[in-house]
C-alpha positions in Angstrom: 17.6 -2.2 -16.5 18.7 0.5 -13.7 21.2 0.0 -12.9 21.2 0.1 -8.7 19.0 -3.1 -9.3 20.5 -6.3 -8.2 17.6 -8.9 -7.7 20.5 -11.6 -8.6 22.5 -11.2 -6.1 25.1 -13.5 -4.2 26.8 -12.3 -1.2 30.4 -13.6 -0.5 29.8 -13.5 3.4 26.5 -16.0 3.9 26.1 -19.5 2.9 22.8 -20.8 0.9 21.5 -24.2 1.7 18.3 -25.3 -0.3 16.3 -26.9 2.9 12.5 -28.6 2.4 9.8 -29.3 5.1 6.4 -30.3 5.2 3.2 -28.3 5.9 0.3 -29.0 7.4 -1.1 -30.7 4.1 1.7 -32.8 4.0 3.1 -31.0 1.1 6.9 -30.1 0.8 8.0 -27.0 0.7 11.2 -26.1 -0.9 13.5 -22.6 0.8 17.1 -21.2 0.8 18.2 -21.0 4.5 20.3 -18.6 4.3 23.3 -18.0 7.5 26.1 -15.2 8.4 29.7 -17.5 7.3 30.5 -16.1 11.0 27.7 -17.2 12.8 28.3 -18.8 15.8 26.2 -21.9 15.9 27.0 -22.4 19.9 24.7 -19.6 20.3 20.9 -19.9 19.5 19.9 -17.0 17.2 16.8 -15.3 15.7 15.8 -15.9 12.5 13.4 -14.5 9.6 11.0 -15.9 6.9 10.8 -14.0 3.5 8.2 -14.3 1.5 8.1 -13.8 -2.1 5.8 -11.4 -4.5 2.9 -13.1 -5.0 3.6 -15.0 -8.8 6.9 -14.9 -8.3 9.4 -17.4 -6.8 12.1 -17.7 -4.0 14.9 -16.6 -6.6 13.2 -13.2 -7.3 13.4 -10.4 -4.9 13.5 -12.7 -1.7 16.8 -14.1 -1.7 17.8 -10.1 -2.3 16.5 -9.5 0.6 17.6 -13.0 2.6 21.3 -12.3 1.9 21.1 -8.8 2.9 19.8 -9.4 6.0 22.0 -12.4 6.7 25.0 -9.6 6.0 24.0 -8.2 9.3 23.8 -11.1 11.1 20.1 -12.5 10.5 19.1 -16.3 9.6 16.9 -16.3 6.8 15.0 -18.7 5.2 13.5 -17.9 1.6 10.3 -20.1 0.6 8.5 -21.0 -2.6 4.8 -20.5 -1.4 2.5 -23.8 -2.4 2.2 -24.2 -6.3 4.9 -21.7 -7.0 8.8 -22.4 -7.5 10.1 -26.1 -6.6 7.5 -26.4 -3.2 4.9 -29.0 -4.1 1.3 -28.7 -5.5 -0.9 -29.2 -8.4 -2.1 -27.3 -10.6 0.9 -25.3 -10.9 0.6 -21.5 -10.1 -2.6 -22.0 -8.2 -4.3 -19.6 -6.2 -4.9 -21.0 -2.7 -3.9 -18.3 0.5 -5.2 -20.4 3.1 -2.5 -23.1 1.8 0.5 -19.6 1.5 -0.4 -18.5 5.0 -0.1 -22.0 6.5 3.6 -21.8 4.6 4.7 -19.5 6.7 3.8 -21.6 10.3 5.5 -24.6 8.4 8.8 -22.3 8.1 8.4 -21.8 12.1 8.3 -25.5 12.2 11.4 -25.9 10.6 13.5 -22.9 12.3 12.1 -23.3 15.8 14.0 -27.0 15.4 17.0 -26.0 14.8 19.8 -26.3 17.1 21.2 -22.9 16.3 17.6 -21.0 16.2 15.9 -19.6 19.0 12.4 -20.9 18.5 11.2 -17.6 20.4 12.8 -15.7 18.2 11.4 -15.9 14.7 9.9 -12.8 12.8 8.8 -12.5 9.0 9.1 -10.2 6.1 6.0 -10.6 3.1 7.1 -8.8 0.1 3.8 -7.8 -1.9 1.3 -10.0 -2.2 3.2 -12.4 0.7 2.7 -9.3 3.0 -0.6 -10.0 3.1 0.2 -13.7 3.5 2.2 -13.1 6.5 -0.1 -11.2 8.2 -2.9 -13.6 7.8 -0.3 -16.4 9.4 0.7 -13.9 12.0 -3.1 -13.7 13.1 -3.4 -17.3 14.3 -0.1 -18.0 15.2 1.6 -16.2 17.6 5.3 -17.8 17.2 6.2 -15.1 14.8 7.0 -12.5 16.7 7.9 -9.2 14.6 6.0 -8.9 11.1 7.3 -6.9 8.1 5.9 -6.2 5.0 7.1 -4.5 2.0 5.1 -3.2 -1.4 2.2 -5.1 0.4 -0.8 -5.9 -1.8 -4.1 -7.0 -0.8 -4.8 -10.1 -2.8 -8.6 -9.9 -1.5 -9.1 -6.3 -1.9 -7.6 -6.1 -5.3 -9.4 -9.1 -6.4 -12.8 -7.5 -5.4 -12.4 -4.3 -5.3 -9.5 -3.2 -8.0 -6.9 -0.1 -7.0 -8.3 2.4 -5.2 -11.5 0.5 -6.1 -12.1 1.3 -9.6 -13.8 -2.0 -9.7 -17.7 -1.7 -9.7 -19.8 -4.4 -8.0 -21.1 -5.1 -11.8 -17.6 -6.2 -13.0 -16.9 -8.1 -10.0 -20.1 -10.2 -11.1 -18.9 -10.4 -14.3 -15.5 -12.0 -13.4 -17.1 -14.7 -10.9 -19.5 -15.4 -13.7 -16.5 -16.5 -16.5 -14.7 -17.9 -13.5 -17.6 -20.3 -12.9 -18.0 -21.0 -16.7 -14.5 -21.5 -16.8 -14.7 -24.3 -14.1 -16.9 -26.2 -17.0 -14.2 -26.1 -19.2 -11.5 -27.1 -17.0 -13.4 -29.9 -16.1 -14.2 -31.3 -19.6 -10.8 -31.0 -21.2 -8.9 -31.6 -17.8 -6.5 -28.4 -18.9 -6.5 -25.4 -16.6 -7.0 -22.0 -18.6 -4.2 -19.6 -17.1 -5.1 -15.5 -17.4 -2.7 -13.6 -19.8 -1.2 -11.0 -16.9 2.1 -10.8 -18.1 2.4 -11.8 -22.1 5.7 -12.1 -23.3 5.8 -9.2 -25.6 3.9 -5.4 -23.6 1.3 -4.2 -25.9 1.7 -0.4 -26.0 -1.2 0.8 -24.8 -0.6 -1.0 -21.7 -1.4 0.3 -18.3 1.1 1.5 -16.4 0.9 -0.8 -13.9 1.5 -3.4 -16.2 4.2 -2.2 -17.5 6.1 -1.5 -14.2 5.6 -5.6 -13.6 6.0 -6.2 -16.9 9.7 -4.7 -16.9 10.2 -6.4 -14.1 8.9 -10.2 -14.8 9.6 -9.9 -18.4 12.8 -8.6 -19.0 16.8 -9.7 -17.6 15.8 -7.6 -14.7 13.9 -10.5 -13.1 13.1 -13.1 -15.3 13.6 -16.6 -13.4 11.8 -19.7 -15.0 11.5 -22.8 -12.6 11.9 -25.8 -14.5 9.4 -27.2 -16.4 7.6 -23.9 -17.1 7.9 -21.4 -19.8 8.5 -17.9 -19.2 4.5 -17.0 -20.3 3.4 -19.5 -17.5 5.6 -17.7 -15.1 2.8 -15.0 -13.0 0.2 -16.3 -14.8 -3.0 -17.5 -12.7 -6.3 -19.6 -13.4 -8.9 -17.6 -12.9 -10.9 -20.2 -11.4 -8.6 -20.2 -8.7 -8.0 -16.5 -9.0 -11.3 -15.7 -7.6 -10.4 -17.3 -4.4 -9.0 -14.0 -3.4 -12.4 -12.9 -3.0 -12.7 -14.7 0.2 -9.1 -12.9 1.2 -9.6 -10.8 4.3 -5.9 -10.4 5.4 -6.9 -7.4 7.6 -10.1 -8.4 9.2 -9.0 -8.8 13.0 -5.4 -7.5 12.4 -5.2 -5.5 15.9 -5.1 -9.2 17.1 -1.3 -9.3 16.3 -0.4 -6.7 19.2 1.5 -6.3 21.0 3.7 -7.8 18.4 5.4 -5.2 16.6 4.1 -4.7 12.6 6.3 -2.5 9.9 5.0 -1.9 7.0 7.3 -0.4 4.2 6.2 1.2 1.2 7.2 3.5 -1.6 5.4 7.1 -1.6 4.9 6.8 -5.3 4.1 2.9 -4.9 0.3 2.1 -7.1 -0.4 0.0 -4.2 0.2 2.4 -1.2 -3.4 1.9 0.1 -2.8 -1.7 1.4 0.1 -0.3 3.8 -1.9 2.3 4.6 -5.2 0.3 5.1 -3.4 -2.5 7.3 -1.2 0.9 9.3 -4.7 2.2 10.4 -6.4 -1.0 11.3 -3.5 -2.9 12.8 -2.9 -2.1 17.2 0.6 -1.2 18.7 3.2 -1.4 18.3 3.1 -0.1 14.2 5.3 1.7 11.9 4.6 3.2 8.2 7.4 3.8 6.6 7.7 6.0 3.2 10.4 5.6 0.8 10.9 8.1 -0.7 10.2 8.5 -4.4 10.3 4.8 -4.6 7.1 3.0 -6.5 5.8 -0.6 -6.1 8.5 -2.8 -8.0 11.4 -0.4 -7.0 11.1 -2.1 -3.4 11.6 -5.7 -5.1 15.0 -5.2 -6.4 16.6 -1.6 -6.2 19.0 -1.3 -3.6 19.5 1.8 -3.5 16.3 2.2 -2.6 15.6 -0.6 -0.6 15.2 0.4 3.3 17.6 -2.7 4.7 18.9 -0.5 7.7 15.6 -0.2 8.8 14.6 -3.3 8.5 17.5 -5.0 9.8 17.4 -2.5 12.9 13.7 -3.4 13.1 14.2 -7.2 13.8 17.1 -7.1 15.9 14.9 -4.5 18.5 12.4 -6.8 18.8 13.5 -10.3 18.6 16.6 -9.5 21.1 17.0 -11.7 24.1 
């Protein structure tokens, strides 16, 4: 484990509090608000929604980021998407980003009601796959008013298209066509069949994208179980609801979100650079790419001293001042 990487961290100078709310769907969903100790609840304040790495939880990378934040002087509020972590929904680890997106306006809900929160003020920070999240919420709803991603992922474009789309339109046919023989199954037997991402032990001729998640998820590094799961069912995915992503267009209509600011962080050496790159040249002003430097995909989840938290933190307090 490096040893600059502190995904487990737990700041002296903020208090946690484990809040709930319902979405639209009228399912709970669980976060850590997360406030300065000094913050001076006379005053109403601005406030930010992290999202989590898509398969991951609350507890891994987000709350990182959270209590950093809240160091400078930034509410945050750190949510367990649908099926994921201790928010609500069944089948467990499903794949549903219309349900993820809505999260995110449900979080809005909850801070614009707070006495101490400036419901004008609220901005959001998607890590990976929850980048794309965000940005689909920010589309339709125009109470989050700055939007920052970081290692961003594509959930649709991956799905259909692979990295840097080494997918061909054959194997995409191929996957839709186990996925829908795969629905037969789960049907019969009433079990859902989960995709082997992540197994517990790396085979060594694994890819090295796997491995960089793999030393991540798999290891003391960032291994967090939510209760009643087992470390293999932790990232793992049905592929029936997998395929879903296919229908994942997080950038279609994206200039729609100016002229509310976007910034989208990524590592130079990041495997999944072409997302922040893709949503930087679609996306109208005001927009910011911003390289770190020698810095791949999973350094951004937990490395701190790679981690761009200046920036960010200089980047919500520009634009959600009074």
């Amino acid at each position: 484990m490096p040893v600059d990487a502190d995904n487990f961290y737990q700041s002296d100078s903020v208090t946690v509090e484990r809040v709930s709310f319902d979405n639209q769907y009228q399912m709970e969903v669980v976060g850590n608000l997360v406030v300065p100790n000094n913050l001076d609840r006379s005053v109403s304040s601005p406030a930010i929604i992290v999202g989590h790495p898509m398969g991951a939880v609350k507890e891994q990378s987000s709350m990182l980021y959270a209590q950093k934040l809240a160091e400078q002087g930034l509410v945050t509020l750190a949510i367990d998407l649908p099926f994921w972590g201790e928010s609500e929904g069944q089948p467990r680890n499903l794949v549903a980003p219309e349900l993820y997106a809505d999260a995110f306006s449900a979080a809005v809900n909850y801070l614009g009601t707070q006495s101490f929160i400036d419901p004008g003020r609220i901005g959001v920070l998607g890590i990976c796959g929850s980048g794309g999240f965000a940005i689909s919420a920010a589309k339709i709803d125009p109470r989050l008013k700055a939007i920052a991603t970081v290692s961003m992922y594509d959930m649709g474009a991956v799905t259909r298209n692979g990295l840097e789309h080494s997918q061909t339109l054959e194997q995409r046919a191929a996957l839709l066509e186990d996925a829908a023989e795969q629905r037969y199954s789960e049907f019969t037997s009433g079990e859902s069949q989960f995709l082997g991402y992540l197994p517990a032990q790396l085979d060594e001729n694994a890819d090295p994208v796997t491995r960089e998640f793999w030393e991540f998820y798999r290891t003391e590094r960032g291994i967090h179980i939510p209760e009643g799961q087992t470390l293999q069912l932790t990232q793992n995915r049905m592929l029936t609801s997998e395929v879903r992503f296919m229908n994942f267009y997080p950038f279609n209509n994206i200039e729609t979100i100016s002229p509310r600011p976007l910034l989208f962080v990524t590592g130079d050496q990041a495997h999944s650079r072409e997302f922040s790159e893709a949503a930087y040249a679609q996306a109208g002003e005001p927009k910011e790419l911003y390289w770190v430097e020698g810095a791949g995909h999973v350094d951004l989840y937990d490395r701190v001293d790679l981690i761009p938290f200046d920036k960010l933190t200089s980047f919500f307090q520009d634009n959600l001042e009074e």
